[in-house]
C-alpha positions as CSV (number, residue, x, y, z in Angstrom):
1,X,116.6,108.2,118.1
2,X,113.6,108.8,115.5
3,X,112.9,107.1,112.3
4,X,113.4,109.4,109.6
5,X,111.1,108.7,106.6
6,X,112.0,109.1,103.0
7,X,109.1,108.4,100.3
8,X,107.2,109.9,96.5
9,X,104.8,112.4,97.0
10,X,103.2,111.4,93.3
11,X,102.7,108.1,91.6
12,X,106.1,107.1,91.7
13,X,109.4,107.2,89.9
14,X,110.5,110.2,91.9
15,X,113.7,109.9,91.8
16,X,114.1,108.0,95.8
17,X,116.5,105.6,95.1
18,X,119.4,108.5,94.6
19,X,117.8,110.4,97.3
20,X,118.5,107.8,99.9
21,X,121.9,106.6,98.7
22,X,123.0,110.3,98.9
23,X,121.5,110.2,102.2
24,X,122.5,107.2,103.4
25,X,126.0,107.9,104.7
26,X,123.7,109.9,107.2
27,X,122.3,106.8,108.8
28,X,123.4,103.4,110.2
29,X,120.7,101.5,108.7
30,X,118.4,101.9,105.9
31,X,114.9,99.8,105.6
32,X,112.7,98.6,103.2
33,X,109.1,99.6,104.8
34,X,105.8,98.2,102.1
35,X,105.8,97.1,98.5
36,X,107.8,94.4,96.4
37,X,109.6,94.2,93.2
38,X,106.7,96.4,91.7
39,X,109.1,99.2,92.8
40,X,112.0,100.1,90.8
41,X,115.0,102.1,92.7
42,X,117.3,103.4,90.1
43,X,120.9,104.3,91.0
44,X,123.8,105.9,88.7
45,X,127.2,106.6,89.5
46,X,130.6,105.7,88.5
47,X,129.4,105.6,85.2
48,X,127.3,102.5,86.4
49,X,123.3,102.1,86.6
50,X,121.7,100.1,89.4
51,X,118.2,99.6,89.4
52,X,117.0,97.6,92.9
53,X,113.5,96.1,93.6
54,X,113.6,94.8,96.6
55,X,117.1,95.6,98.4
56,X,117.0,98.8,100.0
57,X,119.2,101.8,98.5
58,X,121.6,102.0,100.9
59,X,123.3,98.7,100.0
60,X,125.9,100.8,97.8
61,X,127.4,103.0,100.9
62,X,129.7,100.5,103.1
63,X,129.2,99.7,106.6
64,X,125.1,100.7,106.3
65,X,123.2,97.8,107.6
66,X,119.5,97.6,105.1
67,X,117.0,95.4,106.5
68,X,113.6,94.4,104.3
69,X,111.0,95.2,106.8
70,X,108.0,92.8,107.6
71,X,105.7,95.3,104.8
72,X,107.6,94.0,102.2
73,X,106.6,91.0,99.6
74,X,109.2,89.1,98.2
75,X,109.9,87.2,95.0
76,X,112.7,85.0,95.9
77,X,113.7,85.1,92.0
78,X,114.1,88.5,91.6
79,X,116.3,89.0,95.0
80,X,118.3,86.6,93.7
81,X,119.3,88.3,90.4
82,X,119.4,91.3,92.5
83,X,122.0,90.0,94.6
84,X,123.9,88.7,91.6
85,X,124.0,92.2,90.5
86,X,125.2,92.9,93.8
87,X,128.0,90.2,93.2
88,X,129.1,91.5,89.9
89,X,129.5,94.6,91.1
90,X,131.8,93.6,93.9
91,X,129.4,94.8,96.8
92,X,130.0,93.4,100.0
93,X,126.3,92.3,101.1
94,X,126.3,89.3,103.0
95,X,126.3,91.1,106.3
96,X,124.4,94.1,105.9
97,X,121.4,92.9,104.0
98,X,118.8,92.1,106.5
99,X,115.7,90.2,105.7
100,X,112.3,90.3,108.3
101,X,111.1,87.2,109.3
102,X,107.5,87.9,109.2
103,X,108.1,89.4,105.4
104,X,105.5,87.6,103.0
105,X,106.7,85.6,99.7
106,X,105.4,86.4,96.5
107,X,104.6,82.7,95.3
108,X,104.8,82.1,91.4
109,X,101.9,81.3,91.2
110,X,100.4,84.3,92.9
111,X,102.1,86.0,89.4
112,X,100.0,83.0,87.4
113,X,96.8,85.1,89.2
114,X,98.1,88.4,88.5
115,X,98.4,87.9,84.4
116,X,95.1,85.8,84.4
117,X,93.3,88.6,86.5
118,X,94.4,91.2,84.3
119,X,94.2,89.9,81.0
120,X,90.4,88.9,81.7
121,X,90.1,92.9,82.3
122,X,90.4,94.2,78.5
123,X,90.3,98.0,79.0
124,X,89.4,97.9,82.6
125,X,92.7,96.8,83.6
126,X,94.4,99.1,86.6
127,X,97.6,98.7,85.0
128,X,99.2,96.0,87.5
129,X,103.3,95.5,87.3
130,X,101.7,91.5,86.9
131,X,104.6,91.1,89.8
132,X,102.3,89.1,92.0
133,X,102.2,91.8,94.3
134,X,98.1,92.2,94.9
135,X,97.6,88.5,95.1
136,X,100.3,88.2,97.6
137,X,98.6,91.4,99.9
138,X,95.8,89.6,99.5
139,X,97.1,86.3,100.6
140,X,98.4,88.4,103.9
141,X,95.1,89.7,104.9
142,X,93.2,86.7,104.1
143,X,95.6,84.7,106.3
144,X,96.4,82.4,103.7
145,X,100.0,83.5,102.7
146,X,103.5,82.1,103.9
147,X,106.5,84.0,105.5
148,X,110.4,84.4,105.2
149,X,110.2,82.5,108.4
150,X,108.1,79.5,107.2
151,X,110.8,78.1,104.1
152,X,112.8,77.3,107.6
153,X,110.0,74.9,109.0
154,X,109.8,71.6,107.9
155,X,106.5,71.4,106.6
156,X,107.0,74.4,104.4
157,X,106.5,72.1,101.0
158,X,103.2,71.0,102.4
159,X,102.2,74.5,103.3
160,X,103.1,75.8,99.8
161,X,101.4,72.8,97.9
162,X,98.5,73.3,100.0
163,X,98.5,77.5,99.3
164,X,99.8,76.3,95.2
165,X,96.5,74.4,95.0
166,X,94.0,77.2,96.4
167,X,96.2,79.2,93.4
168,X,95.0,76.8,90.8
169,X,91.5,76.4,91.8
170,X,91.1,80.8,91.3
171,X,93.5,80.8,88.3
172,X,90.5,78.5,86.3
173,X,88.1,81.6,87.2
174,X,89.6,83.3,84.5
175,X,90.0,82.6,81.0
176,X,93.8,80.9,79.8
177,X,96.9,82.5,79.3
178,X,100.8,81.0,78.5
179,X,102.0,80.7,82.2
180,X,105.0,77.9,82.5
181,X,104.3,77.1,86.0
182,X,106.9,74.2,85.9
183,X,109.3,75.7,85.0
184,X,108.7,79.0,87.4
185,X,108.4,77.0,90.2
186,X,111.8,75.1,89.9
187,X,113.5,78.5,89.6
188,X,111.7,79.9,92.5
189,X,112.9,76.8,94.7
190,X,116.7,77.0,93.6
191,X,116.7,80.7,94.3
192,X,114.8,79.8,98.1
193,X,118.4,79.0,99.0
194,X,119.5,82.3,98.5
195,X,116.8,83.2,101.0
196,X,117.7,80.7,103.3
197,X,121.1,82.1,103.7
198,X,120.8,85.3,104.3
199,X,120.4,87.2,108.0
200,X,117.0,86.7,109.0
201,X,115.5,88.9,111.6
202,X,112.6,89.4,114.0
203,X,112.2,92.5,112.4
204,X,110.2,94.4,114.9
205,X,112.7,93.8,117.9
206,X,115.6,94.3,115.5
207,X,115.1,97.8,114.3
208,X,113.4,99.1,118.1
209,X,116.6,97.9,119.6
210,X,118.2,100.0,117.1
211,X,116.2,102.8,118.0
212,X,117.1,102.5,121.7
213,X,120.6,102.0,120.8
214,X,120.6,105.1,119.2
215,X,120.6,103.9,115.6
216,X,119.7,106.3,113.2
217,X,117.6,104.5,110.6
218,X,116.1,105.9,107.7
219,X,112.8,104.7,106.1
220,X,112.4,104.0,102.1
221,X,109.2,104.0,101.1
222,X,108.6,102.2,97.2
223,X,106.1,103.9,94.5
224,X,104.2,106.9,95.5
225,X,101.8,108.2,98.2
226,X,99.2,108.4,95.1
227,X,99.6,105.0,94.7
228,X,98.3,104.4,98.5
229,X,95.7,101.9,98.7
230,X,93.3,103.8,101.1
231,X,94.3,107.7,100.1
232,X,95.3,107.0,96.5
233,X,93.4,106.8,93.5
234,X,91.8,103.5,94.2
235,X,91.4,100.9,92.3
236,X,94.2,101.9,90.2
237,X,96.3,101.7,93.0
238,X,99.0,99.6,94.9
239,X,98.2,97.2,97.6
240,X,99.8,98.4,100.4
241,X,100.2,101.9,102.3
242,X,102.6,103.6,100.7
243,X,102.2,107.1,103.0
244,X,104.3,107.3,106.5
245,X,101.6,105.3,108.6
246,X,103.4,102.2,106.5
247,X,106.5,102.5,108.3
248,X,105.1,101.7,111.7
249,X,103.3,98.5,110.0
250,X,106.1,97.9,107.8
251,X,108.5,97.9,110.3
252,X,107.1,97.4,113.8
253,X,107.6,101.0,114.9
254,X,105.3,103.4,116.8
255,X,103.9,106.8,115.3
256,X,105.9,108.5,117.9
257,X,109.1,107.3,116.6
258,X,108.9,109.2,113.0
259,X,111.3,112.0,113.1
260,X,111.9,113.6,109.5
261,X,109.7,112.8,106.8
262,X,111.0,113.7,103.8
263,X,108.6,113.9,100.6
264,X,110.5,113.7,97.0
265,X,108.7,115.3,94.1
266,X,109.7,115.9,90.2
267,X,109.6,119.2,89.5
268,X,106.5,117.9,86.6
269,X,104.5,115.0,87.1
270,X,104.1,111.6,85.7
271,X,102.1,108.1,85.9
272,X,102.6,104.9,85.0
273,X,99.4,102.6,84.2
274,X,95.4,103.5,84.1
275,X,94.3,105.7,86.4
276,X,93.4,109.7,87.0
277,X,96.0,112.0,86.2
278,X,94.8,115.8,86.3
279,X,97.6,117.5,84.5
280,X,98.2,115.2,81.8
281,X,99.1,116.5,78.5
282,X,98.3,114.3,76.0
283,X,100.2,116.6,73.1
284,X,103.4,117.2,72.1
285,X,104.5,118.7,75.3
286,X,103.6,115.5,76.7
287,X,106.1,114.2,74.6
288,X,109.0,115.9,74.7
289,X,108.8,115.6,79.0
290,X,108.9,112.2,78.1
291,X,111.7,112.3,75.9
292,X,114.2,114.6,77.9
293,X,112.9,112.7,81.3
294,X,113.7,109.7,79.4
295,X,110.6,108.8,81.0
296,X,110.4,104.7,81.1
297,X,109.8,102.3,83.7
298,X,112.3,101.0,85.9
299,X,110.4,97.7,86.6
300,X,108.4,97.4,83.5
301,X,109.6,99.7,80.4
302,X,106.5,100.8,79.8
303,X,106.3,104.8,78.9
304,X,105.4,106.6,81.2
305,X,102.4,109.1,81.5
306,X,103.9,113.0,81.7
307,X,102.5,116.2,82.7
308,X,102.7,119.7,84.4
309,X,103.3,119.5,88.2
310,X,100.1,119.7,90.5
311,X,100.2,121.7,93.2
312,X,96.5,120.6,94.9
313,X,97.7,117.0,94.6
314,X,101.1,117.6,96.5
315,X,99.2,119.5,99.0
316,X,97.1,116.0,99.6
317,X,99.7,113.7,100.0
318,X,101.9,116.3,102.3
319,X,99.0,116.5,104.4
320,X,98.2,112.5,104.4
321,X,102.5,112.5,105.3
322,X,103.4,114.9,107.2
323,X,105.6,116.1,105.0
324,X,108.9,118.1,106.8
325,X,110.9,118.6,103.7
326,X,111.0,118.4,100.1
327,X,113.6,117.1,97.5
328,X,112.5,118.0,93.9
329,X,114.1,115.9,91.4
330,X,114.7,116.3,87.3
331,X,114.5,120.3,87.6
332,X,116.7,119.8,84.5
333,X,114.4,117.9,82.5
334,X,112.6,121.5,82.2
335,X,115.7,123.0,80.8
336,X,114.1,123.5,77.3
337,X,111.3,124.9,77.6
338,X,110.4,128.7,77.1
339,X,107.5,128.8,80.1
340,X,106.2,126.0,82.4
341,X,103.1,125.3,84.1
342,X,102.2,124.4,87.5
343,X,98.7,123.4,88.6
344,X,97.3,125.4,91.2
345,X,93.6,124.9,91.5
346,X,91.1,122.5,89.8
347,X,87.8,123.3,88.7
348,X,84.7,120.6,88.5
349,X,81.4,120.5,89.4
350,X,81.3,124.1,88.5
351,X,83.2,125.1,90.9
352,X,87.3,125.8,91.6
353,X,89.1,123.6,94.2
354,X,92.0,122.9,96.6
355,X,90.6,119.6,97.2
356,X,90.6,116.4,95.2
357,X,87.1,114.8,95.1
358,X,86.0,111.6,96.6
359,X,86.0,109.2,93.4
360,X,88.5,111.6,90.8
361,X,87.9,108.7,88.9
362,X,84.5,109.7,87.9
363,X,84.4,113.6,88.2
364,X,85.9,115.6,85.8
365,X,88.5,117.6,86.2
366,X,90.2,120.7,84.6
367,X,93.2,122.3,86.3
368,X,93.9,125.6,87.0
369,X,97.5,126.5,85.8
370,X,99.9,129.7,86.5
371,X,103.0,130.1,83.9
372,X,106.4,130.0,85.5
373,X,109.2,131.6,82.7
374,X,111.9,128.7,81.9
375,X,115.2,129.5,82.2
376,X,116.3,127.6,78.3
377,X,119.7,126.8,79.6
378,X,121.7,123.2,80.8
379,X,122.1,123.2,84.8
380,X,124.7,120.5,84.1
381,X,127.6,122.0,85.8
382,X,125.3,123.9,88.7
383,X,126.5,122.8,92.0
384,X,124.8,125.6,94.4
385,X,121.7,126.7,94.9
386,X,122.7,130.6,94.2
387,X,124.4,129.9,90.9
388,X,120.8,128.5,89.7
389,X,119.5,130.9,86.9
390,X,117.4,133.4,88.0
391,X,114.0,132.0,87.0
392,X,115.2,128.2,88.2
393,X,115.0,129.6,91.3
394,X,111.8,131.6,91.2
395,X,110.2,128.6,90.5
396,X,111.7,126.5,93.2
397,X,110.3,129.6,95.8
398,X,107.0,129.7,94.6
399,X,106.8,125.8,94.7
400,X,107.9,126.1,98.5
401,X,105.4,129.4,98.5
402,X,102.8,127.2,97.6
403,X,103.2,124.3,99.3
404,X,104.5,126.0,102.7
405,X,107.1,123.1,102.8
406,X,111.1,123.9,103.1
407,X,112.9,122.5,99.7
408,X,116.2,121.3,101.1
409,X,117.6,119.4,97.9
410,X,117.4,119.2,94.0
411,X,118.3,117.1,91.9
412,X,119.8,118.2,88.4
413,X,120.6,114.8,86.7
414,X,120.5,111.3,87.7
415,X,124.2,111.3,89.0
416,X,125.0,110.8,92.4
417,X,126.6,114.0,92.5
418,X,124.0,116.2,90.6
419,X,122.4,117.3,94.1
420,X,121.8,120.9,95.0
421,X,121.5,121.4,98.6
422,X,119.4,124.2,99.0
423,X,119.0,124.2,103.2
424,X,121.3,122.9,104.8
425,X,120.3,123.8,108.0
426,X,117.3,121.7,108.3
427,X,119.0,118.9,106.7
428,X,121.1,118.4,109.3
């Protein structure tokens, strides 16, 4: 069996956390491939809201196994409260949460270097979640860091005090902030035992055997391809790969394992943090996206950035994916409005373009737009794809037209049952 693939096409806040719980009842296990508690995976249903950072979103459906793959970085405090959520909610977790062995942990004092890094920044900062999550990446690829697998040993206390102290000596590179390490640290022990029991994995060996046992696994991806540390818009990016070639480094799987990769778009844009953002609107269009998208972060609360959809910049990160089908999500958020835009082209240097330039930081840009007509009507109790007002639907074609990419699903609300399927066929 393949591993199908399932991750943002933007900067994020897709919509993927309903997109794989809907699709989870498809699969026997669901996996957690790169990123940390950066990522926030929101869930409604039964009149209940579940926002995960670090379990996979399959932990709602029974039965489905969800393993957090070797990619991921892990802050044993916030799994914790994650799985007292879990708890309270009555879910059944103990033997279907999975956790990779050779998964890194996001030390509290890797968070002490992510608020003193970016506060010394002033208006250069790249917007970090100030989660821990760079220090810890870099911790990995220096060679530095400790693993799921190490809290087991017993010399771990040594190896964090030794990692703590190389911590301290780069925090005093930076000017003070409040940080109470103390008392961090004695919350981030206690919640080590609720790391210590739960199923750890040689991840690698666990999910191949799957694959030859005829599992069918599905891949969640956290933030957004955009976001991608070598093809997004670096610096103000993430520190891991969030495109498809994660999941074989997240997970220990080869590229010819991928099967399905499905890429999840809103049907307009937004951003969260510094950074580019082409089709921005800064106005009171801007706005009122923000307010009917209810447009906040899952992880941090912080508003997000909103805009027109970009058409050049889904082209990108379908290409860098391998996209096979689309989802769009939050058509109805466009309910309202008498005409929407889409970005089809940018112009800069003098010139119009498909292509996004080396360093968009630094080049101007100006996009190109083409007006769809709105529809100025609730899709609240639309449940197919043919009872979609007329111009709903010419929009979703010419989105598909455009991006030569089969739309299989869209999402009308953030219920689990506000899904249109649009093609079935290729779903299955």
């Amino acid at each position: 069996m393949a591993v199908d693939v399932i991750l943002g096409l933007q900067w994020g806040d897709e919509g993927k956390g309903k997109i794989v719980d809907y699709l989870a009842n498809n699969y026997d296990i669901v996996a957690r491939f790169q990123g940390g508690p950066n990522a926030g995976h929101t869930l409604k249903f039964d009149g209940k809201k579940f926002v995960l950072h670090t379990v996979p979103s399959g932990i709602f459906r029974e039965n489905l196994i969800n393993l957090i793959g070797n990619g991921v970085v892990i802050d044993p405090i916030t799994l914790s409260r994650e799985i007292d959520n879990l708890k309270a909610a009555n879910v059944d977790y103990q033997d279907r949460l999975l956790v990779a062995k050779k998964a890194h942990l996001i030390l509290p004092t890797h968070r002490y270097i992510d608020a003193a890094s970016e506060a010394s920044k002033g208006k250069a900062k790249i917007g970090s979640t100030l989660k821990g999550i760079g220090p810890t990446y870099m911790d990995k690829t220096g060679r530095n860091g400790l693993r799921v697998g190490d809290i087991m040993r017993s010399d771990f206390k040594e190896r964090y005090q030794a990692l703590k102290e190389k911590h301290l000596g780069l925090v005093k590179l930076y000017p003070a902030i409040e940080f109470d390490l103390a008392a961090e640290e004695e919350k981030w022990f206690d919640c080590l035992d609720v790391l210590r029991k739960m199923k750890q994995v040689d991840g690698e060996y666990y999910i191949n055997q799957a694959i030859n046992d005829g599992k069918r696994i599905l891949a969640e991806g956290a933030q957004g391809s955009m976001l991608d540390i070598d093809f997004g818009t670096y610096p103000f990016v993430t520190s891991s790969n969030t495109v498809t070639a994660g999941v074989c480094t997240g997970l220990g799987v080869s590229p010819s394992k991928i099967g399905e990769v499905i890429g999840i778009t809103k049907a307009y844009c937004t951003r969260v943090g510094s950074g580019p953002f082409p089709t921005e609107l800064e106005d009171e269009v801007g706005e009122l996206l923000r307010k009917e998208g209810a447009e906040f972060g899952a992880t941090t609360g912080r508003p997000r950035r909103c805009g027109w959809i970009d058409l050049p910049q889904l082209k990108y990160t379908i290409m860098l994916n391998g996209v096979t089908q689309l989802v769009v999500t939050k058509l109805d958020v466009l309910n309202i409005f008498e005409a929407i835009q889409a970005g089809i082209a940018y112009e800069y240097e003098g010139e119009e373009h498909q292509n996004l330039p080396y360093d968009i930081n630094s080049v101007p840009i100006t996009p190109i737009y083409k007006s769809y007509n709105g529809w100025n009507q609730s899709l609240d109790h639309v449940t197919e794809y043919s009872d979609l007002p007329s111009t709903a639907k010419e929009y979703i074609i010419a989105l598909e037209d455009q991006l030569n990419v089969p739309i299989t699903m869209i999402s009308t609300g953030p219920e689990r049952h506000k899904l249109i399927l649009k093609d079935v066929e290729v779903l299955s």
